[in-house]
Backbone bond lengths (Angstrom), bond angles and torsions (degrees), N, CA, C in turn:
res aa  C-N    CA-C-N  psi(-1)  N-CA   C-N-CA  omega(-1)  CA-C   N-CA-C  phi
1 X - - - 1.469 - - 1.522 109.28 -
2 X 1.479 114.21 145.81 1.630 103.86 177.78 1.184 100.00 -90.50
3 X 1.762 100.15 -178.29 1.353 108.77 -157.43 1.558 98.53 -83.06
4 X 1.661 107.80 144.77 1.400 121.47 173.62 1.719 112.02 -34.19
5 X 0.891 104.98 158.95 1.715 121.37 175.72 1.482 109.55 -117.01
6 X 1.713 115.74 130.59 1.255 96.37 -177.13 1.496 104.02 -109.65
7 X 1.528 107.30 133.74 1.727 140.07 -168.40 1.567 101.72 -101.40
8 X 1.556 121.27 113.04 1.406 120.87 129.89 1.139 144.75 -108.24
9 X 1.289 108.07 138.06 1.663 112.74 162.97 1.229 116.97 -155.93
10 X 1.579 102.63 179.95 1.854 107.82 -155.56 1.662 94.03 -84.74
11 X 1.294 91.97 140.90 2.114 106.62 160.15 1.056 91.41 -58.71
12 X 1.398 158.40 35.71 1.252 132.67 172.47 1.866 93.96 -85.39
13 X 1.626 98.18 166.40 1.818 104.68 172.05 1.401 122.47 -38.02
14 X 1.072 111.51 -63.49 1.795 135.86 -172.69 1.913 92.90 -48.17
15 X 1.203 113.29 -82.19 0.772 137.52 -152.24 1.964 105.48 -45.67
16 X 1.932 88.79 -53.63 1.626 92.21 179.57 0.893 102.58 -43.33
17 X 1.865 119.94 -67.94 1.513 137.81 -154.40 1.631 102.54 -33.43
18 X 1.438 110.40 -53.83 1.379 129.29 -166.98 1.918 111.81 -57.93
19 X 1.544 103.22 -33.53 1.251 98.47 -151.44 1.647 92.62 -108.07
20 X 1.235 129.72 -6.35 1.151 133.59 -157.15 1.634 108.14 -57.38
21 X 1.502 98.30 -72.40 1.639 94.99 -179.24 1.401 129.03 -53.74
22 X 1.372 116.25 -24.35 1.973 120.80 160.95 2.013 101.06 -55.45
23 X 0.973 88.86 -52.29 1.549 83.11 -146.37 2.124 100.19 -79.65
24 X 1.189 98.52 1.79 1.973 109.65 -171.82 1.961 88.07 -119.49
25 X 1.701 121.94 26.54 1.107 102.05 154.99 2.425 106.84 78.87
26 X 1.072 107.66 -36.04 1.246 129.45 -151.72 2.249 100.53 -72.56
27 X 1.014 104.58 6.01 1.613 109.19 167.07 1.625 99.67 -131.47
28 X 1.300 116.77 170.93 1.401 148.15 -163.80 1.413 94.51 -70.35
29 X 0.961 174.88 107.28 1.311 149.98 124.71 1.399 117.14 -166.91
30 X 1.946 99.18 146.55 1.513 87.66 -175.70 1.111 159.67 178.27
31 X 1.788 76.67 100.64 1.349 159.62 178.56 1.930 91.60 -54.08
32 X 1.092 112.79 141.90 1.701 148.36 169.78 1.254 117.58 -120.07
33 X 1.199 107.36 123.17 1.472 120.75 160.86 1.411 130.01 -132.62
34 X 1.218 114.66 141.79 1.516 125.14 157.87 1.611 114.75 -94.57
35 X 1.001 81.47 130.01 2.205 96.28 -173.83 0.984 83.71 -117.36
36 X 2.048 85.09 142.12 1.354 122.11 163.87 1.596 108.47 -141.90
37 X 1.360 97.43 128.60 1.217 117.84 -151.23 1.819 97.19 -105.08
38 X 1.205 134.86 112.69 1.536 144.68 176.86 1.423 131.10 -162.68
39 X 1.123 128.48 140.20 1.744 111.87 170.85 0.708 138.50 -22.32
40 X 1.683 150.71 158.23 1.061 129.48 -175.89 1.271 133.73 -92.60
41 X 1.444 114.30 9.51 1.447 137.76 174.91 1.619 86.37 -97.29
42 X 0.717 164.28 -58.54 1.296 151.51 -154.32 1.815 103.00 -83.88
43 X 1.264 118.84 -51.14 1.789 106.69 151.55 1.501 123.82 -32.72
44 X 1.872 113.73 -59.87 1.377 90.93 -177.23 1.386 88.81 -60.64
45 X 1.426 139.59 -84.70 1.606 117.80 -130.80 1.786 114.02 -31.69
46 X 1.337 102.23 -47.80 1.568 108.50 -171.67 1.258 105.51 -50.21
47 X 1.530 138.77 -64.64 1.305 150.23 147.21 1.772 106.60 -11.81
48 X 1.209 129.21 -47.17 1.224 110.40 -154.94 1.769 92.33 -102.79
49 X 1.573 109.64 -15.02 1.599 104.77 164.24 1.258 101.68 -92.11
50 X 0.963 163.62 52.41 2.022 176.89 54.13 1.824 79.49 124.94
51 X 1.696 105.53 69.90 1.273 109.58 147.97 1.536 132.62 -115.69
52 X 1.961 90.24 14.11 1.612 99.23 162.26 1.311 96.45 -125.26
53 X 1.499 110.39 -168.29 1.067 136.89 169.93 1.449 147.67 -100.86
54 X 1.668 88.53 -30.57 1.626 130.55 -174.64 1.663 101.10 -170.02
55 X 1.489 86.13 123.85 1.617 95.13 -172.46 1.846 97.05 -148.33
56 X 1.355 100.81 154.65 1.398 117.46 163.49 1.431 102.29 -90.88
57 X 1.331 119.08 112.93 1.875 130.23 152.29 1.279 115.49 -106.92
58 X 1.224 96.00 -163.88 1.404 125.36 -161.28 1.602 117.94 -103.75
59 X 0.754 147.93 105.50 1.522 127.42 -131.25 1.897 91.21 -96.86
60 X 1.373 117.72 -1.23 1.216 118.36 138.96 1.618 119.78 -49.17
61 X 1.435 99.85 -52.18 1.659 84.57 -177.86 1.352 102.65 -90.33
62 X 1.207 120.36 -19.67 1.611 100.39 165.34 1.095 132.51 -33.72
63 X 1.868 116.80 -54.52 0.702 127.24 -168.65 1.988 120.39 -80.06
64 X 1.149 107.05 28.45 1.666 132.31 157.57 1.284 113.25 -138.00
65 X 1.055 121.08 13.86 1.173 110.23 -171.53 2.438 104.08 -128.23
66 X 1.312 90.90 3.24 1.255 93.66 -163.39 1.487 110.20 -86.49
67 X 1.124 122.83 2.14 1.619 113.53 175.78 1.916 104.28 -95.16
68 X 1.665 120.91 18.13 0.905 111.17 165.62 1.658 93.09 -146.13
69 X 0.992 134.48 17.75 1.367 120.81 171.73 1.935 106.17 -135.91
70 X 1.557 114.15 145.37 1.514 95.54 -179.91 2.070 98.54 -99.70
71 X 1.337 96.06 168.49 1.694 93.64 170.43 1.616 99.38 -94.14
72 X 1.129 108.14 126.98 1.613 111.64 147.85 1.355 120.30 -52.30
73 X 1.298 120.71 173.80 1.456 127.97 -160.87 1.493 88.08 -105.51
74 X 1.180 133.16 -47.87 1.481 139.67 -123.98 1.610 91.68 -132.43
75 X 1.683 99.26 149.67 1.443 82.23 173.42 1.895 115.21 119.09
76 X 1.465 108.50 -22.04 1.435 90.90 -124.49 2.185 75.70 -101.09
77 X 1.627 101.07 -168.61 1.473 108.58 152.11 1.556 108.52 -107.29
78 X 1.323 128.97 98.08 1.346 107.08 146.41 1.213 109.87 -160.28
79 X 1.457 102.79 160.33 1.902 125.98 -175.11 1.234 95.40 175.42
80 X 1.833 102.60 -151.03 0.738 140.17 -109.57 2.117 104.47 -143.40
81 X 1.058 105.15 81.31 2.514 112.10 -168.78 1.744 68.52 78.27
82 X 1.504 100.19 95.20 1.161 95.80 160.41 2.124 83.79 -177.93
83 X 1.009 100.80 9.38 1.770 111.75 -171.63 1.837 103.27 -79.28
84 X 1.150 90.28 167.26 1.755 101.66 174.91 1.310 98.85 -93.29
85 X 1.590 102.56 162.20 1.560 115.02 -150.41 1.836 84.53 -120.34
86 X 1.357 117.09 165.56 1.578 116.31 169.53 1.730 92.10 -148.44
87 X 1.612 94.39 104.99 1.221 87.47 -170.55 2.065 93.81 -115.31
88 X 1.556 103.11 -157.04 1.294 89.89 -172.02 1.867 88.69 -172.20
89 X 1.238 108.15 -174.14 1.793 117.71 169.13 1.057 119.80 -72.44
90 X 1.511 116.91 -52.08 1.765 138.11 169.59 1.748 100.45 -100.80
91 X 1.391 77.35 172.48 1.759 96.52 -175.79 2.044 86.92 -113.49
92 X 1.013 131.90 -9.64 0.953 135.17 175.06 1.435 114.70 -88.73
93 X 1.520 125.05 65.03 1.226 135.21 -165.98 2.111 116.94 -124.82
94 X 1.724 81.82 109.08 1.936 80.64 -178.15 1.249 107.90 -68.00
95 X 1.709 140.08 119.63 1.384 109.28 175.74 1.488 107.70 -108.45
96 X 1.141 113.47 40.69 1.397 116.42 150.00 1.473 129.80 -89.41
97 X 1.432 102.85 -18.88 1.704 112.21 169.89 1.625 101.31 -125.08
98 X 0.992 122.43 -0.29 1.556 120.56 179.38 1.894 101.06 -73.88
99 X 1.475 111.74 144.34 1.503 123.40 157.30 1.180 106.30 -82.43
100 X 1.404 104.73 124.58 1.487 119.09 170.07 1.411 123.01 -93.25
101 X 1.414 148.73 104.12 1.575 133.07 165.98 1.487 95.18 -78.34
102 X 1.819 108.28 141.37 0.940 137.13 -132.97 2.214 89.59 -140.22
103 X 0.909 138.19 175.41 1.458 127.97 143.81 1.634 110.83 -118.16
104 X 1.452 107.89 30.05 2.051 120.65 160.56 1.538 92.71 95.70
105 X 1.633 66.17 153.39 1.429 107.31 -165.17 1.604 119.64 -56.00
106 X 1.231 125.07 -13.89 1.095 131.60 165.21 1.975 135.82 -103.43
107 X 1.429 81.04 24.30 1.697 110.80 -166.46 1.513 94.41 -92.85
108 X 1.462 117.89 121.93 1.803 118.86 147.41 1.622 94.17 -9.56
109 X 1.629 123.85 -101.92 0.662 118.26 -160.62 1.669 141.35 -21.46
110 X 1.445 97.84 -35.81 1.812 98.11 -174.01 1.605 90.01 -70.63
111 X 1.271 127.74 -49.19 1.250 122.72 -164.75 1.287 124.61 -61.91
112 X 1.230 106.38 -30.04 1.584 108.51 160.48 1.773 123.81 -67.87
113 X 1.258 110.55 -40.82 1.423 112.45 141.07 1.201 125.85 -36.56
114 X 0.879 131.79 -51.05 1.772 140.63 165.80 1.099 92.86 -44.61
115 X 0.924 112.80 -87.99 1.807 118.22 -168.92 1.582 133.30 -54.97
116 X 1.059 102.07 -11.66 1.667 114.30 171.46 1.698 102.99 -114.24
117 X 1.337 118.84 -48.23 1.651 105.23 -178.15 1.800 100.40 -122.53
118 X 1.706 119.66 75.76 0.920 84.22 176.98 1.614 122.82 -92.24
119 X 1.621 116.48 34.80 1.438 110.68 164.29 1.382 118.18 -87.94
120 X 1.635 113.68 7.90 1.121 122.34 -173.40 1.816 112.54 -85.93
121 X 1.394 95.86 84.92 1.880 96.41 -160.05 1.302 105.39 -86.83
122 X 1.839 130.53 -21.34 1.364 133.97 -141.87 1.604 94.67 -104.26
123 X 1.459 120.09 89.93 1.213 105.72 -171.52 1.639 101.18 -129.40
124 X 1.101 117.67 171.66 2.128 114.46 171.47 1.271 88.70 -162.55
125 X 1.147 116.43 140.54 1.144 158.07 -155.78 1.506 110.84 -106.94
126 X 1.312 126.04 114.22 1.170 139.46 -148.50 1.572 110.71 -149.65
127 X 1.635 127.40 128.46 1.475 108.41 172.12 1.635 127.69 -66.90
128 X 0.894 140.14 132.36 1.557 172.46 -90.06 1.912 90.57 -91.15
129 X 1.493 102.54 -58.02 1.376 112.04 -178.79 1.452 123.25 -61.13
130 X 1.461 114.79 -22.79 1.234 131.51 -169.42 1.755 130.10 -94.29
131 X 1.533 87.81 -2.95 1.649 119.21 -168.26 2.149 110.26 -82.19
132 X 1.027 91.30 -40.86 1.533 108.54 176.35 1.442 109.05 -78.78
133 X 0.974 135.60 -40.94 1.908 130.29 164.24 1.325 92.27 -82.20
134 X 1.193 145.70 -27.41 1.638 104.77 164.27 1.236 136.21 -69.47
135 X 1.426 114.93 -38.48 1.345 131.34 164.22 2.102 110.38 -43.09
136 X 1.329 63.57 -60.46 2.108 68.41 177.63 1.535 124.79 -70.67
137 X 1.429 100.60 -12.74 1.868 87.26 159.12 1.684 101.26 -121.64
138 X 1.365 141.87 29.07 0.919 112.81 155.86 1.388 118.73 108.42
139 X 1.276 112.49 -1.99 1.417 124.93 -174.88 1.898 105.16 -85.53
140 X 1.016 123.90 -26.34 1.290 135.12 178.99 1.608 108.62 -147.79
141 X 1.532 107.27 142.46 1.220 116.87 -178.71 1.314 119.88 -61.67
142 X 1.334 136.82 -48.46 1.563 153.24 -146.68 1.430 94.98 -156.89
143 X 1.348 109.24 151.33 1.543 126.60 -170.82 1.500 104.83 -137.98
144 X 1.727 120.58 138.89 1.265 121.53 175.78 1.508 107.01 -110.14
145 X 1.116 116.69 102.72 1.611 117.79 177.84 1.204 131.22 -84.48
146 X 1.606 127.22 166.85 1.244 104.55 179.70 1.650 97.03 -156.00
147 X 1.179 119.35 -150.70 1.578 118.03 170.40 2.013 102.49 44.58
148 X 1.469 92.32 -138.55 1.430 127.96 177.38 1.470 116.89 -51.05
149 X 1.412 87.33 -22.42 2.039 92.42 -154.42 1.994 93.92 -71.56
150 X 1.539 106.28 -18.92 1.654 102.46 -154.25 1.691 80.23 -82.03
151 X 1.091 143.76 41.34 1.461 125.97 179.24 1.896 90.56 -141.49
152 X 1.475 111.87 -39.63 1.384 100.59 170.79 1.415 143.71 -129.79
153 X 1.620 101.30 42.24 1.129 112.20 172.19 2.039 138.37 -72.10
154 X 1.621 86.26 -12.23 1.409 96.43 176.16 1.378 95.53 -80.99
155 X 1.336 129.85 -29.58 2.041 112.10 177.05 1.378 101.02 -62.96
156 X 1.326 141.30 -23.14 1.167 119.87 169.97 1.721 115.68 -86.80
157 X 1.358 110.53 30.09 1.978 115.87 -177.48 1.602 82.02 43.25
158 X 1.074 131.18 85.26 1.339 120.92 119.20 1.334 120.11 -129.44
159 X 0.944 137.27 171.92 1.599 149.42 179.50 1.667 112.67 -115.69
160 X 1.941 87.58 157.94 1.921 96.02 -173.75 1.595 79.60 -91.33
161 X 1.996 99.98 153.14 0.686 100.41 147.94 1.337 115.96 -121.28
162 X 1.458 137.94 -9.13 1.665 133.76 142.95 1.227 100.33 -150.58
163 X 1.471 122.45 156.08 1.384 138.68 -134.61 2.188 65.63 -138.18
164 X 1.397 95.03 101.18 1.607 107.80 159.20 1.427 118.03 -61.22
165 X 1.585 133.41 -30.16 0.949 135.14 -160.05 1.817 98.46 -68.83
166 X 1.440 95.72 -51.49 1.377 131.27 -176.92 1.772 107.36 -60.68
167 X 1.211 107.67 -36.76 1.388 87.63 174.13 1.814 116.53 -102.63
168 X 1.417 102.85 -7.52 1.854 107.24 156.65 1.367 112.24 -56.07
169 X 1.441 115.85 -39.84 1.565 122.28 -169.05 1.557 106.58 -71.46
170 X 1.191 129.20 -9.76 2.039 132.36 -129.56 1.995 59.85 -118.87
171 X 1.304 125.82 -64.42 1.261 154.26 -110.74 1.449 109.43 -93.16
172 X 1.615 100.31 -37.72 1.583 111.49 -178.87 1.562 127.71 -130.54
173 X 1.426 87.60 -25.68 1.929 121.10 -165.33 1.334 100.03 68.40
174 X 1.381 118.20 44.75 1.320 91.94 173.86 1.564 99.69 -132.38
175 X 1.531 121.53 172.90 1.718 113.58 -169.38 1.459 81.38 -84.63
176 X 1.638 101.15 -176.32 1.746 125.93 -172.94 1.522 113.67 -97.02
177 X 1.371 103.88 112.01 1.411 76.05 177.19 1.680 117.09 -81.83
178 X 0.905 137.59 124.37 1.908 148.27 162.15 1.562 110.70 -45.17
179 X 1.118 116.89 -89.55 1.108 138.34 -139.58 1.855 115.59 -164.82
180 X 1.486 112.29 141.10 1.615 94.93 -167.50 1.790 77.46 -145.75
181 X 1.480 117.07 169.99 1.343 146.08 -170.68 1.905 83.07 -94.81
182 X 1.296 120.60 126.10 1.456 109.74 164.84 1.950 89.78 -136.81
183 X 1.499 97.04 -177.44 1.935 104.29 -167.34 2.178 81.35 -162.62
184 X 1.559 71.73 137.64 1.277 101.02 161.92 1.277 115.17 -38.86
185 X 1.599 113.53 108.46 1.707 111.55 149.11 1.319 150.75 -49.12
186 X 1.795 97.25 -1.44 1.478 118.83 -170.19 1.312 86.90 -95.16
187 X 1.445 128.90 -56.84 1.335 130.48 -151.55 1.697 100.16 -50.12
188 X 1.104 116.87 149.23 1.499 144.71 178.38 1.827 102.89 -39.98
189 X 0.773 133.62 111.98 1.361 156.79 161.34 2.143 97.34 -13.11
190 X 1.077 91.95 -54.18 1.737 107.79 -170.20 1.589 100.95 -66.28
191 X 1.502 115.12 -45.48 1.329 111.17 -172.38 1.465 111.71 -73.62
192 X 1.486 125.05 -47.93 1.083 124.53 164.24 1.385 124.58 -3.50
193 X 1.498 101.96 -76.09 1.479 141.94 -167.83 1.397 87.43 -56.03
194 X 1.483 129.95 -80.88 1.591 126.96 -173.99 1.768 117.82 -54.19
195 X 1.277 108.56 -22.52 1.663 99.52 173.66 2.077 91.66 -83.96
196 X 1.008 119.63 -14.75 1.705 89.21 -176.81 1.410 96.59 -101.11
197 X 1.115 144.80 -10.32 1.262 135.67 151.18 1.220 116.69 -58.36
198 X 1.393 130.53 -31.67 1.404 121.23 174.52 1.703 111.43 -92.30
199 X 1.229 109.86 -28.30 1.504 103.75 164.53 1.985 119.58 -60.61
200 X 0.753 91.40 -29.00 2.123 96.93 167.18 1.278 110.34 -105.93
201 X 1.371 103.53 -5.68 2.357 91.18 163.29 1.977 97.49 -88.48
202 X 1.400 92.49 -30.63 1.770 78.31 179.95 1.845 117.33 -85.52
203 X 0.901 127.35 0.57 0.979 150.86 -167.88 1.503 101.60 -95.65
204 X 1.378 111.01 -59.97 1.559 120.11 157.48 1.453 129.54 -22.68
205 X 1.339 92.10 -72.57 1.595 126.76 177.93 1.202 99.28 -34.85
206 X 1.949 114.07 -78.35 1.072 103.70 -171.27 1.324 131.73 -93.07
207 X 1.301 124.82 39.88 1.590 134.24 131.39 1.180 114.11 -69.36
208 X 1.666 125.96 -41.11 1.219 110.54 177.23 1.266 119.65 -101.13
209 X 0.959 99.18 10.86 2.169 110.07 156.52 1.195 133.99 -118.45
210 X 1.292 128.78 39.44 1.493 129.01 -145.99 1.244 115.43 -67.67
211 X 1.571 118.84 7.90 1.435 110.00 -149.42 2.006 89.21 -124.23
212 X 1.735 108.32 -19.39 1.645 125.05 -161.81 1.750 88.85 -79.02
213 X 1.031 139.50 -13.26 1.646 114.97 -165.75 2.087 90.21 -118.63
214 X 1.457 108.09 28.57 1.591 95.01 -173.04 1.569 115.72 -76.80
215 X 1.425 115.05 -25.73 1.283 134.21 -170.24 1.632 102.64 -73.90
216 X 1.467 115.38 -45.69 1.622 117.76 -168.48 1.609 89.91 -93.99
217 X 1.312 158.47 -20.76 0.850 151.67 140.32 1.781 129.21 -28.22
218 X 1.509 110.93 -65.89 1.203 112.55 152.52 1.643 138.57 -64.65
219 X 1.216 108.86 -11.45 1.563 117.67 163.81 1.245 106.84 -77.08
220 X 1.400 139.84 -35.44 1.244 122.83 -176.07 1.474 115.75 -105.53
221 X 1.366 125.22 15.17 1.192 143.86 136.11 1.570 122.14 -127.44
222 X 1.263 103.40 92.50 1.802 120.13 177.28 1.428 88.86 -74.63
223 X 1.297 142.36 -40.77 1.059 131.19 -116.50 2.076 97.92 -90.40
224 X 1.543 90.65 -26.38 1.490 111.21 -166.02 1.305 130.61 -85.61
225 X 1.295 153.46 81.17 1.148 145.46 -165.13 1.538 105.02 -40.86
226 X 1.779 103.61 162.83 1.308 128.11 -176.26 1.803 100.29 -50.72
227 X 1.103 113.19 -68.42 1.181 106.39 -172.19 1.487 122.75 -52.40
228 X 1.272 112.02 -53.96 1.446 108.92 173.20 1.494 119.29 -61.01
229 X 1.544 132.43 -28.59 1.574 125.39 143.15 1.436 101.16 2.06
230 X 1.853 78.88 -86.78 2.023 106.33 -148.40 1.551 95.85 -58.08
231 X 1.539 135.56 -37.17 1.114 134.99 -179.10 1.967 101.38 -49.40
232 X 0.976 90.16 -72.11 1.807 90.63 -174.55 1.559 111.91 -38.90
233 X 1.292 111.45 -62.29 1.410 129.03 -176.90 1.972 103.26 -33.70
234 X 1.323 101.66 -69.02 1.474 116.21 177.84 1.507 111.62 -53.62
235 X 1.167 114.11 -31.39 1.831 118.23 -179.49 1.581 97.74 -80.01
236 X 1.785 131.00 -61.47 1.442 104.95 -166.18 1.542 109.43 -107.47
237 X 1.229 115.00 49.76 1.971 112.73 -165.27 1.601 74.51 -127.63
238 X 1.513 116.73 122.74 2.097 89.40 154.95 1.470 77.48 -162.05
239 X 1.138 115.29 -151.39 1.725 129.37 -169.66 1.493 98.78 -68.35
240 X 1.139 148.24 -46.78 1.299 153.37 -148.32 1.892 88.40 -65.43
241 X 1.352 107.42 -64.79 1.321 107.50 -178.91 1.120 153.01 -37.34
242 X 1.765 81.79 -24.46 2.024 94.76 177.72 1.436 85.08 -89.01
243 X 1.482 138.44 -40.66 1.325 132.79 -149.24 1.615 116.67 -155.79
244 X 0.855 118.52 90.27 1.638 128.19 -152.05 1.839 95.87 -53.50
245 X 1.277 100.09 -51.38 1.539 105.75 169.11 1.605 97.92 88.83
246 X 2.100 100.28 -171.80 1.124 104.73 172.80 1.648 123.64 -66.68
247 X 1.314 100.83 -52.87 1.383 102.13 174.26 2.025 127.70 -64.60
248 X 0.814 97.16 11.34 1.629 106.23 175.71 1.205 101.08 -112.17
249 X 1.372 135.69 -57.02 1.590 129.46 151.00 1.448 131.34 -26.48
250 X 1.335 99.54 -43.52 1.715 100.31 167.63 1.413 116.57 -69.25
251 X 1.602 105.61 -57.72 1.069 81.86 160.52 1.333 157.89 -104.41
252 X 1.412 134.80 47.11 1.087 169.52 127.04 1.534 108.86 -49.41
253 X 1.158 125.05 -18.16 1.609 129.80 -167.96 1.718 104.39 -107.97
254 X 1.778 111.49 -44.75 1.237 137.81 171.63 2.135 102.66 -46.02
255 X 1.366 87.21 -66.17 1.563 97.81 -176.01 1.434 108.92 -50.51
256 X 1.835 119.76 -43.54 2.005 96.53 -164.34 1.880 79.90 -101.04
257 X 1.147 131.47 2.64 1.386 107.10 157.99 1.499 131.27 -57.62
258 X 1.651 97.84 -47.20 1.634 104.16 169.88 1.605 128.82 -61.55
259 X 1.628 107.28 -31.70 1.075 144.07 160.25 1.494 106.36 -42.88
260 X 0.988 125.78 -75.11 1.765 135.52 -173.28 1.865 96.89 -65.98
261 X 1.609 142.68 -42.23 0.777 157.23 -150.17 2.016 92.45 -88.43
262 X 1.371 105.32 -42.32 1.414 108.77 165.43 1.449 119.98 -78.50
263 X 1.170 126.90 -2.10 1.481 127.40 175.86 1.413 101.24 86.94
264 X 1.436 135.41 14.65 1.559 124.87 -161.17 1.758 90.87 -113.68
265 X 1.417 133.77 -11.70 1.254 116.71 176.86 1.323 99.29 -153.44
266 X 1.471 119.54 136.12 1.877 132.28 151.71 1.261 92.58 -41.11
267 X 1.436 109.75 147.30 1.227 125.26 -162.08 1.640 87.94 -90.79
268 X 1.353 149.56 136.57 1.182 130.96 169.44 1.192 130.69 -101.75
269 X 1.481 132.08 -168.26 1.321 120.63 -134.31 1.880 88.40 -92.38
270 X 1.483 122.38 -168.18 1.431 110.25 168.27 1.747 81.32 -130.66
271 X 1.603 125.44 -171.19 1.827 100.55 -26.78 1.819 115.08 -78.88
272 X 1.226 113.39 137.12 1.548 120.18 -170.60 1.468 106.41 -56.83
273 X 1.332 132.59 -38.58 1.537 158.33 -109.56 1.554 99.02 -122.85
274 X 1.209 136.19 100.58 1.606 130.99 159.42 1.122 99.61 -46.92
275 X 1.678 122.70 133.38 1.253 130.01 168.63 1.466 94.54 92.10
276 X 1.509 149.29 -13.35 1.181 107.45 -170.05 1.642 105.88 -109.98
277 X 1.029 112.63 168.81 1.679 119.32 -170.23 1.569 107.50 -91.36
């Protein structure tokens, strides 16, 4: 057997659901891995120090990170009410002097911040879970959420104050891209090819098992009730995931175009896309 490959991604819902049958043995292939399981700001960094192999990012950091890593097809988060939320205490919020918690600097999210407030300079960087109790006692003015938090931030009384996803969509017509499954450009041409075949056989699976990854799903979020699980699951699992396609490519191309056009990313090389010509 060759040597394991090391795979990250977040315990978040989506993600387990997604990764379950690769990593429980349960698709064809064979392929080894070592998982590492962390936020997704802490993936890109790992990713951008090439201490994985195959990782779920941020297609923020993708988008610096792509003249040595390819995107998989399969795998990924993106669509369509599926955006980060910037919510806050009041709806009466300057964010030109307001502190923003952010979940880092290499998150979709900040970049969409960029692009909708970029006078919004006062930001700190905080992990993802930790962003919503700050906002709510006061430690930071406005909060950029992402994951889980966009389903329970009103139990902490706070309010949206624009749903970024929602104004990318107003902005381009196109869905958001999140986050995508990408693999080392170094790695061997052959392996490539067999980790994205097994990233859309597991992907497979669990469309047609939705009910087999519930147990490893809730272990790596205790934190989440049943419903909000299936809530997440249903918000970033949809067609894009088995197959990012044409229209997820575009827009994925749309996003670090505006991006490079703002001075926030080198425009990078093409084609971004394993498999595409």
């Amino acid at each position: 057997m060759s040597k394991a490959l090391r795979l990250g991604f977040s315990p978040c819902p989506n993600d387990a659901f997604v990764f379950h049958a690769l990593v429980h043995g349960l698709v064809g292939t064979d392929l080894s891995f070592d998982v590492v399981l962390d936020d997704v700001e802490t993936l890109n960094g790992l990713a951008e120090q090439g201490a994985l192999d195959v990782a779920k990012i941020s297609y923020h950091a993708f988008g610096r990170l792509a003249d040595a890593w390819w995107m998989l097809p399969a795998g990924g988060a993106l669509g369509r009410g599926v955006g980060p939320l910037l919510v806050s205490r009041s709806s009466d919020v300057d964010l030109s002097t307001a502190t923003v918690a952010t979940p880092g600097g290499r998150t979709t999210a900040n970049l969409l911040l960029d692009l909708y407030a970029p006078e919004a300079l006062r930001r700190t960087e905080m992990r993802y879970e930790r962003i919503l109790p700050a906002v709510a006692d006061g430690t930071v003015d406005a909060g950029l959420i992402i994951h889980e938090s966009r389903f329970t931030y009103a139990d902490h009384g706070l309010r949206m104050l624009v749903d970024l996803g929602e104004w990318w969509e107003r902005e381009t017509g196109a869905p958001i891209p999140l986050g995508g499954i990408a693999a080392r450009r170094d790695l061997p041409r052959a392996t490539i090819a067999r980790v994205a075949v097994a990233v859309r056989a597991s992907v497979e699976y669990a469309f047609s098992h939705p009910d087999a990854s519930g147990a490893y799903v809730a272990e790596h979020a205790q934190e989440l009730s049943p419903a909000v699980r299936r809530r997440h699951i249903e918000t970033y699992v949809n067609e894009f995931t088995l197959d990012v396609g044409r229209e997820g490519r575009a827009a994925v191309r749309t996003l670090l175009e505006r991006a490079a056009r703002r001075g926030k990313l080198h425009q990078p090389r093409a084609p971004l896309f394993w498999g595409e010509a």
